[in-house]
C-alpha positions in Angstrom: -79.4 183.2 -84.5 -81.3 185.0 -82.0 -82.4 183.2 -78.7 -86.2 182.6 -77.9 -87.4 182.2 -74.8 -91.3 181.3 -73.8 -92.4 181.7 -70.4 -96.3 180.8 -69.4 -97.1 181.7 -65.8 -100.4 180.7 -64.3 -102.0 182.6 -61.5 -105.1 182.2 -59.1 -106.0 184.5 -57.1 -103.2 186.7 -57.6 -99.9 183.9 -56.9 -98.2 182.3 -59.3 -98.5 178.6 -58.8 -97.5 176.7 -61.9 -94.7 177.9 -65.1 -93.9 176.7 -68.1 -90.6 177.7 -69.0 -89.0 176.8 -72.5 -85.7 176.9 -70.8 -86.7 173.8 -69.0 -89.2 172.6 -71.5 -91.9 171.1 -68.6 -94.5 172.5 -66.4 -92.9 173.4 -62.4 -94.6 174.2 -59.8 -94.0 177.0 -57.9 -96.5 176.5 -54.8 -97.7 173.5 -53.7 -101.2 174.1 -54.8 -99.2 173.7 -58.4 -97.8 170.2 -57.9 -100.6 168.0 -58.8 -101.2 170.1 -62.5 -97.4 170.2 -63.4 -97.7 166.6 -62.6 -100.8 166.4 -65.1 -99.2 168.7 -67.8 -95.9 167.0 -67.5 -97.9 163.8 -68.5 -99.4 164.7 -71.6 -96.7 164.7 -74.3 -98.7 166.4 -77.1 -99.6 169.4 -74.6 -95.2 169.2 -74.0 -94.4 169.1 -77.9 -97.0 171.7 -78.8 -95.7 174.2 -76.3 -92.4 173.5 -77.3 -93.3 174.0 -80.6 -95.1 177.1 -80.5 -90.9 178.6 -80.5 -90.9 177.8 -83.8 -94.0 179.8 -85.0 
């Protein structure tokens, strides 16, 4: 089987501050102006399962 990997990075004002990675399976931030949403995203299960799902599409 071949290996999938899913990597959503979010960027304001050109720095990357928060990434999904499916490696991981949850939301890290990468700057501190990230903490607060990977904290938010990390919270909402569905938001986790969906994006771990969308692997399987």
């Amino acid at each position: 089987t071949e290996h999938v990997r899913l990597v959503a990075r979010h960027v304001y004002n050109r720095e990357e501050f928060l990434r999904f990675d499916s490696d991981v399976g949850v939301y890290r931030a990468v700057t501190p102006l990230g903490q607060s949403s990977a904290e938010y995203w990390n919270s909402q299960k569905e938001v986790l399962e969906r994006k771990r799902a969308e692997l399987d599409t």
